[in-house]
N, C-alpha and C positions, 0 to 999 in steps of 0.2 A: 830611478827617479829622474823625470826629465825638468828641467827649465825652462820656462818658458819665458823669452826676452821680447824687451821691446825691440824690434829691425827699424832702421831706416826706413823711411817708408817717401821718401822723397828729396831732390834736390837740395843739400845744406841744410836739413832737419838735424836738430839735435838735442832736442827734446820734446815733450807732449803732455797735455792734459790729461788724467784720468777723468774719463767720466761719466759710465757705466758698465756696471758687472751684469754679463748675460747666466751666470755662472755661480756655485757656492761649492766652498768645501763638501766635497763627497759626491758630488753631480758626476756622473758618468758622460762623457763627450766621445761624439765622434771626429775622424783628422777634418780638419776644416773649417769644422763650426764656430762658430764667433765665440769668443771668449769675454771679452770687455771691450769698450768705444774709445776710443780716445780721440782727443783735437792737437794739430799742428795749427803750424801760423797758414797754413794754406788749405786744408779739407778736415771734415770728421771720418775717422777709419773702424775699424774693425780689424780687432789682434784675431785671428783663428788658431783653433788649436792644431798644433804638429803633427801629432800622434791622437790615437786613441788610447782613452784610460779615463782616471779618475784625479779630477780636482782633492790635494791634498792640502794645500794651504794655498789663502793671497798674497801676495808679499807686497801690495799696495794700498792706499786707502784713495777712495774717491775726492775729486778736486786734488790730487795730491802734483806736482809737477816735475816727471822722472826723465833723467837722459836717456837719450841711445843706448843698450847694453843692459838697462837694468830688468833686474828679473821680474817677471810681473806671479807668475803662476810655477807650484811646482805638480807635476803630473806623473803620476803612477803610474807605469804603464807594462804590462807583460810580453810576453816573449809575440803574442799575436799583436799585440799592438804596432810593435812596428816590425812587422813582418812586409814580404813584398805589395802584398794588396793595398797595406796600410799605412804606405811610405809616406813621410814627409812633404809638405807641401814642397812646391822648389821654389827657391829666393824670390824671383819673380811673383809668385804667388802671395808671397808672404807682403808684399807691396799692396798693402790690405784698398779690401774693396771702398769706394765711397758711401755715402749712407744715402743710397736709391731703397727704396721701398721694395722693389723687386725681390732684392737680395735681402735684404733685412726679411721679408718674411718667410727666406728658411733658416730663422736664425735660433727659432725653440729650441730647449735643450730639456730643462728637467718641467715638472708640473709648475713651478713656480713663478717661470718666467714663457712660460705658453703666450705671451701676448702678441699681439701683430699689430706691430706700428714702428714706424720710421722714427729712426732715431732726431731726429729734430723735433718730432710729436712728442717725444718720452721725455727730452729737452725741457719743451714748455711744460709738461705737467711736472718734471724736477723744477726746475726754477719755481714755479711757484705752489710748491708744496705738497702735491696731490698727489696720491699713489694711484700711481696709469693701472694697477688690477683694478681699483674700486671701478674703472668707467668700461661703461658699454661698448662697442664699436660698432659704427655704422655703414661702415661700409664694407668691400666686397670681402665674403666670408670671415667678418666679425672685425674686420682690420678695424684700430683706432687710428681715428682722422685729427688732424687739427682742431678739426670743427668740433669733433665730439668732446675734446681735453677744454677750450671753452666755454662749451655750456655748461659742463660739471663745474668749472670752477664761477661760473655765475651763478648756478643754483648752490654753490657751497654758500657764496656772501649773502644767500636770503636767508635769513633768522626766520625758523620757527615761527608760528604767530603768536605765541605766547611769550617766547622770548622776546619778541618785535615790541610789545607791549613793556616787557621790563626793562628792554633797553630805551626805549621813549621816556621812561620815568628816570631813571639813571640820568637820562641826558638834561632832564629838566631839574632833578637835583645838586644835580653835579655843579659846584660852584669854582672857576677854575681862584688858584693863588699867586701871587706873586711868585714864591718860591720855586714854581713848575719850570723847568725847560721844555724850549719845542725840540721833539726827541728828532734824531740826527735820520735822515733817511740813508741806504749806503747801499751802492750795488755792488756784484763781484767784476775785479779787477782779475780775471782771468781767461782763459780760451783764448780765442782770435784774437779778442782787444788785447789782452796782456804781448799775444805774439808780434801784434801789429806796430806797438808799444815801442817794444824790444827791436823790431827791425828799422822801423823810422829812428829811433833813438841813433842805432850806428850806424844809418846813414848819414845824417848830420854830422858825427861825433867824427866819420874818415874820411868825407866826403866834402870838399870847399865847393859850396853850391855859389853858380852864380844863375841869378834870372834876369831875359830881357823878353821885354814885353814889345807887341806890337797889335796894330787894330788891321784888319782886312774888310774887306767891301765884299761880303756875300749875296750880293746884287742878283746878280747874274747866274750863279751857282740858285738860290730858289729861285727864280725863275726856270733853270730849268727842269728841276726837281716838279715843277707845276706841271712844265710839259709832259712829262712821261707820267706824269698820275694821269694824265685826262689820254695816256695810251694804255692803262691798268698796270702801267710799271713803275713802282715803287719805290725806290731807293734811298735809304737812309742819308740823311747830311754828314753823319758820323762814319757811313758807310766810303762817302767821298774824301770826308777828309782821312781816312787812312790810307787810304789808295794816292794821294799827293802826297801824303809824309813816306812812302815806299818809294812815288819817284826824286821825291827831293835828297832821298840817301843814297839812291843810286847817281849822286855827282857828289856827295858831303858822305864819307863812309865813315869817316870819324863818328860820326854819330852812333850807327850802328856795330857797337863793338862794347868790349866791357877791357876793363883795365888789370891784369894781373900783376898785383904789387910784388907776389913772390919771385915768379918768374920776372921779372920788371918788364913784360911786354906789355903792349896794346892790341888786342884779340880781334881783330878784322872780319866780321862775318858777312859773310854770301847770303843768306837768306834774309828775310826782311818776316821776323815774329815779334807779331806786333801785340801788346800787352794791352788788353780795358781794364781800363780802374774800374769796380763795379760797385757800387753801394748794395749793401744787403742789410737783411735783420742783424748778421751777425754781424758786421763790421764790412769793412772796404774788402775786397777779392783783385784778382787779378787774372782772368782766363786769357787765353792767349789765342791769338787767330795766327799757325804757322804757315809760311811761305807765300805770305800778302803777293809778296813778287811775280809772281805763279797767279794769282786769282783775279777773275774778273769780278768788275763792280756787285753782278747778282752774286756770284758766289761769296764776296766779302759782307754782302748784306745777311745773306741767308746764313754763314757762320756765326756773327756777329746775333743774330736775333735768337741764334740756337744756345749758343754760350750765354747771353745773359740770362735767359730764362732756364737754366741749368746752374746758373750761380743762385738765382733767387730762390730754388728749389732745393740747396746745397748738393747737387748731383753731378757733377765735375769730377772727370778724370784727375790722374796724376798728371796723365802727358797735357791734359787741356789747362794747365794750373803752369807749368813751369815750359822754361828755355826763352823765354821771350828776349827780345835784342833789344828794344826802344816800347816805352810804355808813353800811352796819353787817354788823358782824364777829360772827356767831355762834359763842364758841369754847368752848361748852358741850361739845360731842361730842369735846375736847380732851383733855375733864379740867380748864378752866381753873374755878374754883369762884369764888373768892374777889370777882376785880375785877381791873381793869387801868386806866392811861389813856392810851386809844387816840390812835396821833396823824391828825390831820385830813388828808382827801384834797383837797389845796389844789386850786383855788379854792373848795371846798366850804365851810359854814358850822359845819355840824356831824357826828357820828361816835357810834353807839351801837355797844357790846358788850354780847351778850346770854352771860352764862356759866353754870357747870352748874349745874342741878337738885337743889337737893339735900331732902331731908326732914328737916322739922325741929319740935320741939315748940313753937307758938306760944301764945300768947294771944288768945284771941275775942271780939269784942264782948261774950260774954255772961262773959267773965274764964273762960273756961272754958282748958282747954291739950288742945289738938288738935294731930293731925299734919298737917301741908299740906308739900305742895311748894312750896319756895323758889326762886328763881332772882334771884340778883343781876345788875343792869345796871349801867353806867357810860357815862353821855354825855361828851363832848370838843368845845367849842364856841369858836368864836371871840369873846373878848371883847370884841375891836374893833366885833362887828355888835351883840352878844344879851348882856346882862346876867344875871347866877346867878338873878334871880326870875323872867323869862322861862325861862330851861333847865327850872327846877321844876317850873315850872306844864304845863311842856311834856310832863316824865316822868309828873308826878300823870296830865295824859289817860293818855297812853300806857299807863301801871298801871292804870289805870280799867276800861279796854275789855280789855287784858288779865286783870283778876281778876276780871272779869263778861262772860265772853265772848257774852252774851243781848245786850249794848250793842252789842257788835260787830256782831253779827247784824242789829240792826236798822238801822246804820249800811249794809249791804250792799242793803235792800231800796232 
C-alpha cells in the first residue's frame, strides 16, 4: 500500500486547498495521472498518481486545508506496478502541472469523470452548484468551455413555465413581516484569497513598512510612446517603467535584495526579477519577468503581455510565479489616481505603484504654468534594510530617467 502525499509544489508553500477529486475509491490509475486539484497562494495544481494500482481510500475531504506531508490517497499497487516501466514520477515531476487545458485533457481516469474541461471551467460550475456531467461541451471534441458552464447555469434560473406562473402568484401573495431578516449573503474565504490573506497578513505583522510617495511628469515619455505607434512599434508604459526601475537598482541595490533574519544577512542579488501585481478572477498573482537586466524594451513588452494573459487564463508556470527580487503594481489603468501604500512581497525589500495619469497645470522652471501629465508613485520599503534617504534618492533616479526619457535611452545603448 502506497501513500500518497501532498509535495511541495513551490517556493515556501506549506499548505494547499483541496479542490477536486479526478478519482474515487476503487478507480484503477495509471503513474501520472491526476489524482485531485489542489490551490496554493500562487497556482492551481494537479497531484498525479506515483505508481500504477488502485484507489483504496481518500484521506481528504474537498475545501478541506492540508500541510505539506499529509497523505492525500492510499494506492494499492502490485509487484507490476512499480516495476521499472512503471517507476515513479521524479520529484521534479511531482512539481505538479498548472491547470492549462492542454494537460488537463489527458486527465480521464474512470467512466465517471471522462469529462474535458480545465479545471477553472469545473471551478465555476463547483462554485455555483452545477454538476459539469449534466453539461454539454462545445468545443473541440466535446471539451467543456466557460461558455457552455454559463449558459446551463442561465437556463437552470429559467423556471419552467408553469412554475413561472406559480411563482408569479407566490410573489403577489407573499406578504413580507416584520419578524423576517434580510438573509446574510456569504462567500468562501478560501483558495487564493485565504492564501493571499495569510501572506499579506505576515507581511505587515514582520515587516515595518515605510511608504514615500512622489509625482513624476510623464510628458515626454507618451510622447514618445506616440512616436513609435505612428512607426507600428508599440511599447507599453508599463513596459518602460520596468526597464528604469532595473536601471535605478543597478546604483541603489539595496533595493534589490531580500533580508534573511536567520542567517541576519542582507541577500544582494545580481539579476533584476522583476514581479507584476496582476489582478485576476481569482485574486491578485504575481508573475515574474526574470533577468529585466538582460532584456530589451520589445522583449520586456512581449514578456510582460505573455505573463498577464497566462495569469488571466490561470496558466502560469512554477518558474513564472516565483524568485522575483522587486515587485510593482501598475494601478493606473484602475483608475487608482491619488496613491496608495502598497504592502511588500515578503522576503522582497521594496514595492513601487505606479498610479493614473492625470493632466495637470504645473509650474516650469521658467515659472511659466503648462499642462503636463502627472502620474503619482508610492514606494513601500522595508525599514529594517533601507532608510527614507536611500528610498528618495532611489525614486529621484527613477523620476529622472522617467521625465527625461533621452537618459533612458542612452542607459539602453
Amino acid at each position: 500500500m502506497i501513500e500518497v502525499k501532498l509535495h511541495d509544489i513551490g517556493e515556501g508553500m506549506t499548505q494547499a486547498d483541496v479542490l477536486t477529486f479526478f478519482v474515487k475509491p476503487g478507480d484503477t490509475v495509471k503513474p501520472d495521472e491526476p489524482l485531485v486539484e489542489v490551490q496554493t497562494d500562487k497556482m492551481t495544481a494537479e497531484i498525479p498518481a506515483p505508481y500504477a494500482g488502485v484507489i483504496k481510500e481518500i484521506k481528504v475531504e474537498v475545501g478541506q486545508t492540508v500541510p505539506v506531508g499529509t497523505t492525500l490517497f492510499l494506492l494499492e499497487t502490485d509487484s507490476s506496478g512499480i516495476s521499472t516501466v512503471n517507476k515513479p514520477a521524479a520529484p521534479n515531476d511531482l512539481m505538479e502541472r498548472t491547470a492549462s487545458a492542454s494537460e488537463y485533457n489527458q486527465a480521464p481516469i474512470s467512466k465517471s469523470f471522462r469529462i474535458m474541461a480545465a479545471p477553472f471551467t469545473r471551478r465555476i460550475a463547483r462554485d455555483a452548484g452545477v454538476d459539469i456531467e449534466e453539461i454539454k461541451g462545445t468545443g473541440p471534441a466535446g471539451r467543456i468551455t466557460d461558455e457552455d458552464v454559463y449558459r446551463f447555469i442561465d437556463k437552470e434560473k429559467q423556471p419552467e413555465p408553469e412554475k413561472a406562473h406559480e411563482l408569479k402568484l407566490e410573489k403577489q401573495e407573499a406578504k413580507p413581516t416584520k419578524t423576517e431578516k434580510t438573509p446574510v449573503t456569504t462567500i468562501p474565504f478560501r483558495g487564493r484569497r485565504r492564501q493571499i490573506g495569510k501572506k499579506m497578513s505576515q507581511s505587515l505583522l514582520t515587516i515595518p513598512h515605510c511608504t514615500h510617495f512622489e509625482e513624476v511628469d510623464v510628458t515626454q515619455i507618451i510622447g514618445l510612446r506616440e512616436t513609435w505607434k505612428r512607426s507600428n512599434q508599440n511599447i507599453s508604459a508599463t513596459a518602460l517603467f520596468i526597464k528604469a526601475i532595473s536601471i535605478a537598482l543597478m546604483d541603489f541595490t539595496i533595493f534589490n535584495a531580500r533580508l534573511n533574519e536567520q542567517e541576519e544577512t542582507i541577500e544582494l542579488i545580481k539579476e533584476h526579477h522583476i514581479g507584476i501585481a496582476t489582478d485576476t478572477e481569482d485574486g491578485l498573482i504575481v508573475p515574474v519577468i526574470h533577468n529585466v537586466e538582460a532584456k530589451s524594451l520589445k522583449e520586456i513588452h512581449a514578456s510582460l503581455k505573455e505573463l498577464t494573459k497566462k495569469a488571466q487564463e490561470n496558466e502560469l508556470s512554477m518558474k513564472e510565479m516565483t524568485g522575483s527580487s522587486f515587485t510593482i503594481s501598475n494601478v493606473g489603468p484602475l483608475g487608482g489616481s491619488i496613491g496608495a501604500t502598497p504592502i511588500i512581497n515578503q522576503p522582497e525589500v521594496g514595492l513601487i505603484s505606479f498610479h493614473k495619469t492625470k493632466k495637470r497645470p504645473v509650474v516650469n522652471d521658467k515659472e511659466e504654468i503648462v499642462i503636463r501629465s502627472m502620474m503619482n508613485i508610492s514606494m513601500s520599503f522595508d525599514h529594517r534594510v533601507a532608510d527614507g534617504a536611500t528610498a528618495v534618492a532611489f525614486t529621484n533616479r527613477l523620476t529622472q530617467l522617467l521625465e527625461e526619457p533621452n537618459l533612458l535611452m542612452l542607459e539602453l545603448i
